[in-house]
C-alpha positions in Angstrom: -2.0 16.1 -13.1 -5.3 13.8 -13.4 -3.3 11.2 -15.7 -0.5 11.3 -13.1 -3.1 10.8 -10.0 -5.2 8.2 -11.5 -1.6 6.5 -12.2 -0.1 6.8 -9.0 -3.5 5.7 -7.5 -4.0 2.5 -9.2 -0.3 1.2 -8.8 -1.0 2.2 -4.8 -3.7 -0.1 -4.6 -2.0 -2.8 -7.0 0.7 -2.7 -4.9 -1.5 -3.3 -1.6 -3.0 -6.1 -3.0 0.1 -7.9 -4.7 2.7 -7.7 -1.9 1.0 -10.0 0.5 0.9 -12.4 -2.7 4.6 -12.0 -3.3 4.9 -12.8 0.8 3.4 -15.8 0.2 5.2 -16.6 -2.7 8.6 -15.8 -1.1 7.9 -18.5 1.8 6.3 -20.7 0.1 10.3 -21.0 -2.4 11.9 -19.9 0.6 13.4 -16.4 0.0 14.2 -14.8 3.1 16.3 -12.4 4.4 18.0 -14.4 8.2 19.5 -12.5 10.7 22.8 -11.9 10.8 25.6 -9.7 12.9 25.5 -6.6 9.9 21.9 -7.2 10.1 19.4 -5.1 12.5 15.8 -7.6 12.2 16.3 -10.9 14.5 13.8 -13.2 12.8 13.6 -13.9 9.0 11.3 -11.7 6.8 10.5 -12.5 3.6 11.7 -11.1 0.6 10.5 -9.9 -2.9 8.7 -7.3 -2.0 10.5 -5.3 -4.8 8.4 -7.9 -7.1 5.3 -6.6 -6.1 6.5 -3.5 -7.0 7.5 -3.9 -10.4 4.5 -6.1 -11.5 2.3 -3.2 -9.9 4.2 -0.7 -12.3 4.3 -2.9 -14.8 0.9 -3.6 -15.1 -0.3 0.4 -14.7 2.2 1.5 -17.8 0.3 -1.3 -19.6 -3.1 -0.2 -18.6 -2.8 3.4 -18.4 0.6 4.4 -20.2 0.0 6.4 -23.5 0.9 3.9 -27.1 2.9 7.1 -28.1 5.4 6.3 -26.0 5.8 2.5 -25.9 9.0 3.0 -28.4 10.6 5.4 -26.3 10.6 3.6 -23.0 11.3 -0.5 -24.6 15.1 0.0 -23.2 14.0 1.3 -20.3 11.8 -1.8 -19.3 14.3 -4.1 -20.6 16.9 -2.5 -18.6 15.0 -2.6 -15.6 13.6 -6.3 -16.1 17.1 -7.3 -16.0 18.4 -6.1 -12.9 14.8 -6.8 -11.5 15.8 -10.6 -12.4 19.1 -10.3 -11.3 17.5 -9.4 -8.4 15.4 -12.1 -7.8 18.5 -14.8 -8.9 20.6 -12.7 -5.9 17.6 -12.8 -3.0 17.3 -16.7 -3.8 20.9 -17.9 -4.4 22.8 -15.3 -3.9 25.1 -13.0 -6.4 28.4 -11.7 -6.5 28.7 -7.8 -5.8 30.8 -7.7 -9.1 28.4 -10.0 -11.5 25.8 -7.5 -10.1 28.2 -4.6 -11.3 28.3 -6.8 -14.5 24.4 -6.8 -15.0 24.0 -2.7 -14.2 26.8 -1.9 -16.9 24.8 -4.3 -19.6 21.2 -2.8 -18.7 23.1 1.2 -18.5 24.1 -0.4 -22.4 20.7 -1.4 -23.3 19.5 2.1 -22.0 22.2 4.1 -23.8 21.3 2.0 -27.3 17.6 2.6 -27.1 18.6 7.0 -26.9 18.4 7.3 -23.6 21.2 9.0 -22.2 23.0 12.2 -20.8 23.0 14.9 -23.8 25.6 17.9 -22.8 28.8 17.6 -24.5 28.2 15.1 -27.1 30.5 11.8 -28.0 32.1 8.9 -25.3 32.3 11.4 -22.4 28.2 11.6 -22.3 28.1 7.5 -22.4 30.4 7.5 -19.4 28.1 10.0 -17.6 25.5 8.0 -18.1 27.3 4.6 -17.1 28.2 6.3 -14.1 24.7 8.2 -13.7 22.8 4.6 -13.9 25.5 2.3 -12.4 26.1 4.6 -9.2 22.1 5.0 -8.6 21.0 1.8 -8.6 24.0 1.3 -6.3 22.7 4.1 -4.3 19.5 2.8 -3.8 20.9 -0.9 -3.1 23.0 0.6 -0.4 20.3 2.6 0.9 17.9 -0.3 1.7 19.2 -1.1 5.1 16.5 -0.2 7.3 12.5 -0.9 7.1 10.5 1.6 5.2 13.6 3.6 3.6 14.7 2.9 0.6 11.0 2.3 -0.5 10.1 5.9 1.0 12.7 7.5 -0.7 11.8 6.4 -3.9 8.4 6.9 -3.6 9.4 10.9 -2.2 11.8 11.2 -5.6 9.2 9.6 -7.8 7.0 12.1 -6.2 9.5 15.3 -7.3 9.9 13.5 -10.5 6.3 13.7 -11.2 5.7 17.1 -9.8 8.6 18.2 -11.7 7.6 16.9 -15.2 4.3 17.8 -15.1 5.5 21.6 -14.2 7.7 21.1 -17.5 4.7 18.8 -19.6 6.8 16.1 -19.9 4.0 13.2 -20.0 6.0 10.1 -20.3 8.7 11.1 -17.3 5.5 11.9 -15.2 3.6 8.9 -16.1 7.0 6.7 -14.9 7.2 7.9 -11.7 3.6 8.5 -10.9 3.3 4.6 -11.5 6.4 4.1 -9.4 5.9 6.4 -6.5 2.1 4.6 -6.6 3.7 1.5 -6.7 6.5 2.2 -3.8 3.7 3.6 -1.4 1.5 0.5 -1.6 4.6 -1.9 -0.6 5.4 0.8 2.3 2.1 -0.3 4.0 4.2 -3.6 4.5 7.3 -2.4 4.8 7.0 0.3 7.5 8.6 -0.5 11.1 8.3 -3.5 11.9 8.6 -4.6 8.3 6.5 -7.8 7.4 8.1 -8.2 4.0 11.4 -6.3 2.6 11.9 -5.4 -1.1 15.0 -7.3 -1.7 17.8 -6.3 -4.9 14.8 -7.0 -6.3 13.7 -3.6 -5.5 16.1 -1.8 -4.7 18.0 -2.5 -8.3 14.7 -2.0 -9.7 14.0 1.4 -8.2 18.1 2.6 -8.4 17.9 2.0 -12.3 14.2 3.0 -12.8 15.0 6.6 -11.2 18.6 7.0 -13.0 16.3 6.8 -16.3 13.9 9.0 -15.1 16.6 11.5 -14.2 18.0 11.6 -17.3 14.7 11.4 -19.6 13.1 15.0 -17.4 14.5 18.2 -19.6 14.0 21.7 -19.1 14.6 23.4 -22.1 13.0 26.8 -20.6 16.7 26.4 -18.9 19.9 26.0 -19.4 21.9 22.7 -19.1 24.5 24.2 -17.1 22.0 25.1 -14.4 19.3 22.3 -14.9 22.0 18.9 -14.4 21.6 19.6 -10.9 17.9 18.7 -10.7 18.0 14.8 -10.4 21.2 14.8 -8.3 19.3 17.2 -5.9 15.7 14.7 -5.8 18.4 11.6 -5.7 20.2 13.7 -3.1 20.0 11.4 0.5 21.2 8.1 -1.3 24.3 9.9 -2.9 25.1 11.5 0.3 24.5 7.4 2.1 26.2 6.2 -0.8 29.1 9.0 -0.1 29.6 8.7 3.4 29.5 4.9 3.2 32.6 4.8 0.1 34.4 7.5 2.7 33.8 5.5 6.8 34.8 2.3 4.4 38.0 3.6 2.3 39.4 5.5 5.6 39.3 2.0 7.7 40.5 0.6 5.1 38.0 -1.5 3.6 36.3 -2.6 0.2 33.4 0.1 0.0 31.4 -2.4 -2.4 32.0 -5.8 -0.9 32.3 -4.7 2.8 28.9 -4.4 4.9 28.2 -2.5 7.7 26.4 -0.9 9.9 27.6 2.9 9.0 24.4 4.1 6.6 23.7 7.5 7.2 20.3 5.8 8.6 22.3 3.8 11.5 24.2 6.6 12.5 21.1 8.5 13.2 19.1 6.2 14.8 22.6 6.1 17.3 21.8 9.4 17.7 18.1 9.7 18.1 17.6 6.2 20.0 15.0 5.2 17.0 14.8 3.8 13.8 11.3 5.2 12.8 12.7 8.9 13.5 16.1 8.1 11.4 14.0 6.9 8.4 11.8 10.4 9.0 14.3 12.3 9.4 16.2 11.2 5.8 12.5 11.5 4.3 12.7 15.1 5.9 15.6 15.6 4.0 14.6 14.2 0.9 12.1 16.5 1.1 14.1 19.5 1.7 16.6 18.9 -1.2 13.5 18.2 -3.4 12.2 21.4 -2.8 15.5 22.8 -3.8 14.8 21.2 -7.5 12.1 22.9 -7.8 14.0 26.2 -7.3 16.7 25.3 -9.8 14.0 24.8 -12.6 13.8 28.6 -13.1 17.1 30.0 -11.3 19.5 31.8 -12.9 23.0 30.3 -13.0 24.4 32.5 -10.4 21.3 31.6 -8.0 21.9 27.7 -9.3 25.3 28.3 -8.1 25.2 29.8 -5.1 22.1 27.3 -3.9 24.8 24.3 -5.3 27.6 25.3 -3.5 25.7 26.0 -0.1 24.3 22.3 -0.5 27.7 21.0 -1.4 29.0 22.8 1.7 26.2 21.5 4.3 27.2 17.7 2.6 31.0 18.1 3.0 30.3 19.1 6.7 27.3 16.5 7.3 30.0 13.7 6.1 32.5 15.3 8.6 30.2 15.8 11.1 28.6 12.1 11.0 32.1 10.1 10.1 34.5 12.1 13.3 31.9 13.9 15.5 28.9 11.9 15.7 28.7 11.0 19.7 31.6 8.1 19.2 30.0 5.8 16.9 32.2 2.9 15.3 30.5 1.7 12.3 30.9 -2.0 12.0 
């Protein structure tokens, strides 16, 4: 684990040091994020924090990341650099949500041409898994960055399991890409906590969506079986497929585009309805993260009738959260 530490440490403090830079920056060329009615901040707050987080990952893999591997993770860095710069081109100028569909489906290419991909069944059906797998994450992770300090502090708690998880199965180059990025995520979250001085952007968030789809499909557990083990990344990516869930579901019912409609009806919003703050919404879906991480950890040595009983239980307590949240939650009517 002292590779992973020293790894995580260093893209912390790179991360501390660059994001007021990248504050700076994003004033000084104007790219802010203005109020607006979908919108919960009433004063504009600069963006590209998600800059600051790549560079600081970036720069760690360079300085710290094992030559060995440079090969393996080319599409991978190529991949994320472009939706990283579509991004940046989308929190300056602005983008439309299907050129940024466009841009995932090119970079889930580049990824799938370098050997990175989803390896059950073999042929076109694995290469639409993984399409879906990288395109529906980086979604995810868009989607969930609706509230200061959450979609930072998810990553950085998946990044974490990632880590945990592939040093448990001594897979170096999946621990040293998420050590670097959960470094890299908690150093921006010292800006980004409530009230947020700087947000990440789709620079970030498309960043950190495709950066943990590729890490979820590069961590392997051969000690186990496949039919048990593809449920390990869905359970660490667990709260922005449930947002990302219950958001397609509140939208569809009323009616509405779930990709090109915004609204205030994250799973993040409807909690802090419910608790009467935003700081204990964002804890509580860390809490949860947490919870469903711990849950991975289980499925790297259960059985597939424990795998499948713990699977269904969590699929149950999801089906009823959605339920619960979109008919019985206190009268809320997302916008």
């Amino acid at each position: 684990m002292t590779p992973y530490l020293l790894m995580a440490v260093s893209a912390l403090m790179l991360a501390i040091g660059g994001t007021p830079l990248m504050r700076m920056v994003a004033l000084r060329f104007g790219v802010v994020d203005k109020p607006a009615a979908r919108k919960i901040h009433t004063h504009p707050v600069p963006l590209l924090g998600g800059a600051a987080i790549y560079i600081a990952f970036i720069i760690v893999l360079l300085l710290l990341g094992d030559r060995r591997y440079v090969s393996e993770i080319v599409g991978i860095f190529i991949g994320a650099t472009l939706v990283s710069l579509m991004g940046v081109v989308d929190d300056r100028w602005g983008l439309g949500s299907y050129v940024k569909l466009c841009g995932q489906l090119l970079a889930a290419c580049i990824l799938i041409y370098s050997g990175v991909q989803v390896r059950v069944w073999g042929g076109w059906f694995d290469i639409l898994i993984t399409i879906g797998w990288v395109v529906g994450i980086t979604n995810a992770m868009n989607l969930l960055d609706n509230m200061d300090g959450l979609s930072g502090g998810i990553a950085m708690i998946a990044a974490a399991f990632f880590t945990l998880l592939a040093a448990l199965s001594h897979q170096y180059l999946v621990g040293a890409l998420a050590a670097a990025l959960a470094g890299a995520c908690a150093g921006f979250l010292v800006y980004n906590w409530n009230p947020a001085r700087i947000f990440m952007g789709d620079t970030g968030s498309l960043f950190l969506g495709f950066l943990l789809a590729a890490v979820g499909i590069k961590l392997r557990f051969p000690s186990n079986s496949d039919t048990v083990t593809w449920m390990i990344p869905v359970l660490v990516l667990g709260v922005p497929i449930f947002d990302t869930t219950l958001v397609f579901i509140s939208r569809l019912r009323r009616g509405k585009n779930p990709l090109t409609t915004p609204g205030k009806d994250h799973i993040s919003h409807r909690l802090a309805h419910l608790t009467g703050s935003r700081r204990e919404a964002v804890l509580l879906c860390f809490l949860l993260s947490g919870t469903v991480g711990l849950s991975s950890i289980f499925m790297t040595q259960a059985t597939l009738p424990e795998a499948t009983i713990v699977g269904i239980a969590l699929l149950l307590i999801a089906l009823y959260g959605i339920w619960w949240l979109e008919f019985r939650n206190g009268g809320i009517r997302p916008s």
